[in-house]
C-alpha positions in Angstrom: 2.1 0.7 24.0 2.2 2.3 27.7 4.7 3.3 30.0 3.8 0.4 32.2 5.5 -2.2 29.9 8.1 0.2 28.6 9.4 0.2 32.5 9.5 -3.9 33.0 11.0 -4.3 29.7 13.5 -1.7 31.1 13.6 -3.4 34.7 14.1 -6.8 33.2 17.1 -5.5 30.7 19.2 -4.3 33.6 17.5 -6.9 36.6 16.8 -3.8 39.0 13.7 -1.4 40.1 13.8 2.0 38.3 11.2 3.2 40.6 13.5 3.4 43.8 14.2 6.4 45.5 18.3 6.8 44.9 20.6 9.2 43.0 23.1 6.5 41.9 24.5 7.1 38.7 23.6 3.8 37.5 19.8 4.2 38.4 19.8 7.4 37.3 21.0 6.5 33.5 18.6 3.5 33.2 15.8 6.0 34.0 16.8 8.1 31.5 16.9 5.2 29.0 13.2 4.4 30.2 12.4 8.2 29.9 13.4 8.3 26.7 11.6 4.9 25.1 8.4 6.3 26.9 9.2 9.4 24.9 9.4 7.9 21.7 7.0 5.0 21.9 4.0 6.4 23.8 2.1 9.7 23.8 2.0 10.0 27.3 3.1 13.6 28.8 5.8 14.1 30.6 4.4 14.1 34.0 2.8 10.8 33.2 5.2 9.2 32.5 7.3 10.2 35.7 4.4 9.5 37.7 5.6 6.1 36.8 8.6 5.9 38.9 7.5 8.3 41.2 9.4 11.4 39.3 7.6 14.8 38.2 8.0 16.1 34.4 11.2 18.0 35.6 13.2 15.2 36.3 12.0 13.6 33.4 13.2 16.5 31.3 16.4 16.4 32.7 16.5 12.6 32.5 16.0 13.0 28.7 18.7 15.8 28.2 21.0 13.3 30.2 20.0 10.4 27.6 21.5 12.8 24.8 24.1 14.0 26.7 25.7 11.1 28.1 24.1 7.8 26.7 25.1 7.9 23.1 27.4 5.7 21.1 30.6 7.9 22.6 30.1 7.9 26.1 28.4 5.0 27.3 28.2 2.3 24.6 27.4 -0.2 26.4 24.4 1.7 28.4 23.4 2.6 24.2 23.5 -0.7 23.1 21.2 -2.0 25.7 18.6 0.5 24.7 18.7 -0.4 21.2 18.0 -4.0 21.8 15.5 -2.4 24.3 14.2 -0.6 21.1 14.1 -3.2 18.9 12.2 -5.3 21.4 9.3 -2.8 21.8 9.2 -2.0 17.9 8.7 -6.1 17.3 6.4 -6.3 19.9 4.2 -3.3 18.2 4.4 -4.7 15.0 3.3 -7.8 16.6 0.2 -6.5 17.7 -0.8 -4.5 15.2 -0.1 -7.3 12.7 -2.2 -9.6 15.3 -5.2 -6.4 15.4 -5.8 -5.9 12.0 -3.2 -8.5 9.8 -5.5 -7.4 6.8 -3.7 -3.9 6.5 -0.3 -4.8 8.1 -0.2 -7.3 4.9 -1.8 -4.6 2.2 0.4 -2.0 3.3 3.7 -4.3 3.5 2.8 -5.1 -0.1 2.1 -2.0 -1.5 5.3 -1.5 -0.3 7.3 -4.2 -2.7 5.2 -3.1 -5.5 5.7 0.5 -5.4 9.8 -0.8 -5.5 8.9 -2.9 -8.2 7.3 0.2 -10.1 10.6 1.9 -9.5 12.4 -0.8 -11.3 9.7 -1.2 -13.9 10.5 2.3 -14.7 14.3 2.5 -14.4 13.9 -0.6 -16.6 12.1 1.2 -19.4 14.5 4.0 -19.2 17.6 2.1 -19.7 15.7 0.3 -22.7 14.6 4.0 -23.8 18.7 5.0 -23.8 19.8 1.6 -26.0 17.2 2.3 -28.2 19.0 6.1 -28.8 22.2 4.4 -28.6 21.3 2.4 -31.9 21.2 -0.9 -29.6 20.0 -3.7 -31.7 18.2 -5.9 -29.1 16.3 -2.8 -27.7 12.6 -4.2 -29.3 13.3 -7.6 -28.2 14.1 -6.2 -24.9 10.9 -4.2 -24.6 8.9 -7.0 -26.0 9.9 -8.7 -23.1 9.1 -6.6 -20.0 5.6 -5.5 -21.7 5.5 -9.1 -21.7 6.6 -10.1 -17.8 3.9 -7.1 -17.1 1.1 -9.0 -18.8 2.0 -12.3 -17.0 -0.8 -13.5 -15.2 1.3 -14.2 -12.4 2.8 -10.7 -12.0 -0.7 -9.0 -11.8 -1.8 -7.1 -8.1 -5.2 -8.0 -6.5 -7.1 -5.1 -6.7 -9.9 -6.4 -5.0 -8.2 -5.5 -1.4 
């Protein structure tokens, strides 16, 4: 991701140019929104990413202490809640591409996600079992006999071939 598309997506979100020479407060708060996405969402420096919209790294630092100054869920919510869709925008169209680059690890590490939940449960699972067991619970065995069992189920089993 580069500053490039970070600034259209920003220009198209509010229908004006952020790279006009003006001190309007308006233009000078949808700056700082696109100082701050380029902050988070490239690697760019600062100066880069002023050089942009014809800005040096100064006003870009100031820019950013005026995003968490001023545009915040208190001040100007409506300012905030145009960068967050601004935000989520960018973050789908990065999963997007890195699913599209390499959908071979997007999927491996999206599932190793669920299963390392699933080990969670497993094991919260054989706790609880652990517990009726000392509670003198009389179903505990046929309990265990059944998860050990869902864990052998061919359907259950992880590909380790990946």
């Amino acid at each position: 991701m580069n500053s490039k598309i970070i600034k259209k997506a920003v220009e198209n979100a509010f229908n004006t140019f952020i790279d006009v020479k003006s001190r309007k407060r308006e233009i000078v708060y949808i700056r700082s929104i696109y100082y701050k996405l380029c902050k988070d969402f490239t690697k760019e420096s600062l100066d880069a990413i002023g050089k942009h919209v014809n800005k040096d790294h100064a006003t870009v630092l100031n820019g950013l202490k005026i995003f968490d100054n001023i545009i915040d869920n208190f001040w100007e919510k409506e300012l905030f809640n145009v960068y967050l869709d601004i935000r989520k925008t960018i973050q789908n169209k990065i999963t997007l591409e890195v699913k599209s680059y390499d959908p071979d690890k997007f999927y491996r590490d999206k599932y190793r996600i669920a299963l390392l939940k699933n080990r969670k449960m497993y094991s919260y699972t054989k706790e609880c079992i652990n517990k009726l067991e000392q509670m003198d619970y009389k179903y505990s065995d046929m309990l265990r006999t059944k998860l050990n069992n869902l864990i052998d189920n061919d359907n259950y089993k992880v590909n380790t071939n990946c």
